[in-house]
N, C-alpha and C positions, 0 to 999 in steps of 0.2 A: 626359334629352334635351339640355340645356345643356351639362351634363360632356362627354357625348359630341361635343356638336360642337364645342366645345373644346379637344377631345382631336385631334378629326382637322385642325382649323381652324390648331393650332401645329404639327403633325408636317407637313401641307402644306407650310405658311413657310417651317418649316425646310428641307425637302429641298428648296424654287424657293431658296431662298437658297445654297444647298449649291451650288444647278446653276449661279446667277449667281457666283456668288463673293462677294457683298454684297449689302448690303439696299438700297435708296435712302433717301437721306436719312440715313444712318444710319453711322458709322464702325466699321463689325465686318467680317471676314474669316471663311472657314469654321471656324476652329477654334473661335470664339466663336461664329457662328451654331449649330455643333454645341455644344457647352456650354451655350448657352442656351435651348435645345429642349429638350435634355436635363433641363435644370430646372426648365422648365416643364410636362414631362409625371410630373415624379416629384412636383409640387405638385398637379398635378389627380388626383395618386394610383393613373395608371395602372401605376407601380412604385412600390414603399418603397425608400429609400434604399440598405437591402441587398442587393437586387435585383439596383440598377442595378451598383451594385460588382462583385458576382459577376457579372456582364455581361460587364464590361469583361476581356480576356483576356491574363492578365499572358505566357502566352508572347510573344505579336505585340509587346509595350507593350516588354517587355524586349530580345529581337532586335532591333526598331529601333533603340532606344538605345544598344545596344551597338556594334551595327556604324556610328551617327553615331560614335561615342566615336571606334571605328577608322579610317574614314573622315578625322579632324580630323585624328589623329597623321599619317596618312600623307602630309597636304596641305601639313601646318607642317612636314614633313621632309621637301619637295618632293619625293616619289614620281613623282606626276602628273605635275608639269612636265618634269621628267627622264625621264621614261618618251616622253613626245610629243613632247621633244628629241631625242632619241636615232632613234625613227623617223623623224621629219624629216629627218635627218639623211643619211637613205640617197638620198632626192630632191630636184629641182631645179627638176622639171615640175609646171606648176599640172594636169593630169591625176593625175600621182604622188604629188602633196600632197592632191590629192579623194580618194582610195587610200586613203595611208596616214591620215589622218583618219579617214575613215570606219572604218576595220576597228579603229584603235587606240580609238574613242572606242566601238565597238560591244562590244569586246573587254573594253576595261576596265571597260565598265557592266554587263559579264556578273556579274563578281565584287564590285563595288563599287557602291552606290545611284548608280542616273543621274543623280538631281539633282546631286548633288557634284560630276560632270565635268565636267558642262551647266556649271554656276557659274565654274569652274576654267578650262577650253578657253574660252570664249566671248572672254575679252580678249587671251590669249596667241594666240589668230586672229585677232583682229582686230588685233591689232597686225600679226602674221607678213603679212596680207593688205596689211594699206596700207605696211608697208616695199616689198613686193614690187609695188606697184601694180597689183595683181587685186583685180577685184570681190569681196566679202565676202558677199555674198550666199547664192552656191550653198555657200561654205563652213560658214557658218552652220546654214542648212537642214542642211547634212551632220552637223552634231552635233546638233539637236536632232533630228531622225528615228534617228542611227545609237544614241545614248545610248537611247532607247526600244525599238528593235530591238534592241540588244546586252542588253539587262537581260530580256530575255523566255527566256534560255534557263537562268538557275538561279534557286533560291529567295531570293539575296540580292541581285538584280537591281534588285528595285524593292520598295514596301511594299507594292502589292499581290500581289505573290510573297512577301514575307514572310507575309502572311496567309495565304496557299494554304496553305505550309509546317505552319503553327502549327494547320491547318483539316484536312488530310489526312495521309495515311499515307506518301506516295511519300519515299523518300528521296533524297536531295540527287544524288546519282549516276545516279538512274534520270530523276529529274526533267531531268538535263543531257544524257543522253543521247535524251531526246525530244524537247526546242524547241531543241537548240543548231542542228540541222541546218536548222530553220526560220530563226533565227535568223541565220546566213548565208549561207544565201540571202537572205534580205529585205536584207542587206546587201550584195550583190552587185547586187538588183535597183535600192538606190537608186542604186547608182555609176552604171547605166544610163538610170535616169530622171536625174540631173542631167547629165551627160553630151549627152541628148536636149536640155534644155530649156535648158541655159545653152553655146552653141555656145564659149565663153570658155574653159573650162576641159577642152576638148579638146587642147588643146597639148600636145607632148608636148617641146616646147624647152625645154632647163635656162632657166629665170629667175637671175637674178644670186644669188650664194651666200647661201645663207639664214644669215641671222641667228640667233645662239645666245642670246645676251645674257647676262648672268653669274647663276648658279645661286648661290643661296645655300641649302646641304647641308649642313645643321647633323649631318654623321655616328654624332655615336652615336645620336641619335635617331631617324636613318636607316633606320641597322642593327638598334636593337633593334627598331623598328615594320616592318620587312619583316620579320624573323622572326619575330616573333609572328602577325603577318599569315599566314604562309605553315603556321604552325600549325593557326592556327586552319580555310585550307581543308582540310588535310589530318584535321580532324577531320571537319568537313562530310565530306569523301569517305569516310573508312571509319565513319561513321554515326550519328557522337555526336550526342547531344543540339542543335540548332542554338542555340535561346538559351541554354543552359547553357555551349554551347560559345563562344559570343560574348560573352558576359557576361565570361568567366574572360576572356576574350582581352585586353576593354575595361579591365577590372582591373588586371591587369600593366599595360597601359600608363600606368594612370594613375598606378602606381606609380612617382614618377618625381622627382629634383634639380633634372633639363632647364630645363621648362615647368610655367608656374604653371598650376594645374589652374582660375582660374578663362577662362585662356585656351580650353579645350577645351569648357567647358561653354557658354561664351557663344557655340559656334559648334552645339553643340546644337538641332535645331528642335524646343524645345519645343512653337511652336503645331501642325507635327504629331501630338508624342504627344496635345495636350491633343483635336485634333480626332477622333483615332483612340480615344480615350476617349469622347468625346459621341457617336461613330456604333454606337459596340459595343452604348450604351443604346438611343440609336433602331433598330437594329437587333432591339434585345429587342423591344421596342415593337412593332413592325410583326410579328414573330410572334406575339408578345401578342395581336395585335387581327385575326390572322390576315386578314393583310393580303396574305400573296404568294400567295394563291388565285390570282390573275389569270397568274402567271408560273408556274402548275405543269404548263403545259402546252407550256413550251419544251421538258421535260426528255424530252419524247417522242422529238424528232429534235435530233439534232448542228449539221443546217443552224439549225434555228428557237432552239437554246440560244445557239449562235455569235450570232446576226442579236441576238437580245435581248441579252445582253452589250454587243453594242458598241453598241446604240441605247441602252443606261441608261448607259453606259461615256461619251457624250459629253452625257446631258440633266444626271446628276449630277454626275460625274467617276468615274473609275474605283475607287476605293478604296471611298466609297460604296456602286458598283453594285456589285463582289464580297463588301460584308457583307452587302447584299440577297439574293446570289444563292443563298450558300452553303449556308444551311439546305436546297436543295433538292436538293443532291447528297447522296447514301449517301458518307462515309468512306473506303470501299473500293472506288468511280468513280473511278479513274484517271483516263479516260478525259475524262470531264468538269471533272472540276479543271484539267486539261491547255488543255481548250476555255475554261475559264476563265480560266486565268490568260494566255494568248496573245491570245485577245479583247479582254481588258478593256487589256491592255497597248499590243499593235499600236494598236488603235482611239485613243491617243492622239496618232498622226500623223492623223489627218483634218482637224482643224482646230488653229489656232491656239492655241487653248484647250483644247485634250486634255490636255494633259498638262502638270506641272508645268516639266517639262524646255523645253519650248516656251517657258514662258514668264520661266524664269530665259535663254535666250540672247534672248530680243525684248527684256526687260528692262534687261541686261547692252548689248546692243549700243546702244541709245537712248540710254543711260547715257555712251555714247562717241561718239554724233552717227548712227549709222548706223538707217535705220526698214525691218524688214520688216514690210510689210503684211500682213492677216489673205487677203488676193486672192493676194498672193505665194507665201504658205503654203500655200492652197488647191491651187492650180496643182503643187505638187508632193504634196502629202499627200493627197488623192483620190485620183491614181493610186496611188501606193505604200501606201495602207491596202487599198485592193482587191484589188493585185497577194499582199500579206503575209498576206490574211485567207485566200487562195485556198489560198497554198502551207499555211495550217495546216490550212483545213477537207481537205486530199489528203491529208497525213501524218499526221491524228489521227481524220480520218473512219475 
């Protein structure tokens, strides 16, 4: 009776600490709150150490790492920058800069982790905004909602798409051809909601010529990490392996004279892999102790699967709630993996705290004097999570 309530007394802790972000009183983050749940149930013996290992799912673990590896090369060979200069470039109008933002940051979080942009975009706008003397604001909001909408339509979008991926059968082509049309449209609907709510960025007057600022494009490191890049999607498409195929990809680049490799690793988020290790075990855990009885009655209807995703999607965080959820889909549910991974995704514009993306640009912008508020955020991410939950629950109902 003591084991037992021990048992559920640290699994508790863990997931309110999951949902906070931290304990009080205490200096840990989720990666270590996961870690240390994690070891505290494999001491009360609810797993043996081997267990918990085989838990842990080396596809997911490997795909993410691979694709940070990618991700870093393409940032130190300024891809991104260059990519969001070049668009910019076509406009003049703080309407046609809300535009081009939006779809470029939507677009390229389709094929690249969000967070990456989110981190990237956040200062190159905020500079672009205060050279230009417009509010920073709506533009902001415009990348951390568009980077969460743009990564819902392929499997290497976000980690919780990498898990979908690594959990289901759908392949990478069939997966983009289902949420990409969700996808932009919810991209479309936010240009309308900020457009509504910030009367500023309706202009459609050229502002004074936008600022380029000097690229440093270090080329061959350029040219080899766009071409391996553009490999490795072309394997995604005709249906290789995803981490196999991102693994090799990370490989080659790190085969490399350029760039000292401990530069690419220290930009590595180990404390995701390390948290997405300690959730695979409480994940075991809570089927263990058959624990998602209460959640097996989402699976009945699409509406009630959808509604519980995104209510676990903002009490945990989403990555989290899709290792919760997954045991309770068959395999060969399309259908539901689909509602899965768009729920758990979209539901990270609700609040401030949805999503990681959110909180690398509030972060990043504080960082540079500028504060949006969790009210600010509100006022647009309410509407635009209900507006983007609608168009999936129509196209995947």
């Amino acid at each position: 009776m003591i084991l037992q309530f021990a048992t559920y007394s640290v699994l508790g802790l863990t997931y309110l600490g999951l949902a906070l972000g931290y304990i009080p009183g205490l200096r840990m983050n989720r990666a270590t709150i996961a870690l240390v749940g994690s070891a505290f149930l494999i001491a009360l013996g609810v797993l043996n150490l081997q267990e918990a290992w085989q838990a842990i799912d080396a596809n997911t673990i490997v795909f993410l790492l691979s694709m940070m590896v990618v991700n870093t090369n393409l940032s130190y060979a300024g891809f991104f920058r260059r990519s969001l200069l070049v668009l910019l470039s076509f406009t003049r109008s703080p309407l046609g800069l809300l535009i081009v933002l939006t779809f470029a940051s939507g677009i390229l979080s389709a094929f690249f982790l969000n967070d990456t942009l989110a981190l990237i975009f956040t200062p190159l706008i905020l500079s672009l905004t205060q050279t230009l003397g417009l509010n920073p604001i709506p533009y902001l909001l415009a990348i951390a909602g568009a980077t969460n909408i743009g990564s819902v339509a392929t499997l290497s979008g976000n980690p919780q798409n990498i898990l979908i991926g690594s959990f289901s059968n759908i392949p990478y082509l069939d997966f983009l051809r289902e949420l990409a049309p969700i996808a932009l449209l919810g991209l479309v609907v936010q240009v309308g909601l900020l457009w509504l709510l910030y009367p500023d960025v309706r202009a459609t007057r050229p502002c004074q010529q936008l600022p380029t600022g000097k690229e440093r494009i270090f080329k061959p490191l350029f040219y080899k990490s766009l071409v391996i890049t553009i490999g490795l999607l072309i394997a995604f498409a005709v249906g290789l392996p995803l981490a196999e195929s991102a693994l090799v990809a990370a490989s080659l680049l790190l085969i490399t004279r350029r760039i000292k490799p401990q530069r690419i690793l220290k930009k590595v988020d180990w404390n995701l892999l390390v948290m997405f290790s300690g959730l695979f075990i409480l994940t075991k855990v809570t089927q263990k102790l058959n624990l998602l009885q209460p959640f097996t009655h989402a699976v009945n209807s699409t509406a009630s699967f959808l509604g519980v995703t995104v209510v676990l999607s903002n009490l945990i965080s989403n990555v989290p709630a899709v290792l919760l959820l997954h045991p309770l889909i068959p395999r060969e549910d399309t259908q539901y993996w689909l509602l899965l991974a768009a729920g758990s995704t979209l539901a990270g514009n609700l609040t401030l705290f949805g999503s990681v993306a959110n909180l690398i640009v509030v972060e990043a912008a504080a960082d540079l004097g500028y504060k949006l508020s969790f009210l600010e955020h509100l006022r647009f991410g309410l509407p635009l999570t209900l507006c983007t939950l609608l168009l999936v629950y129509l196209f995947i109902h």
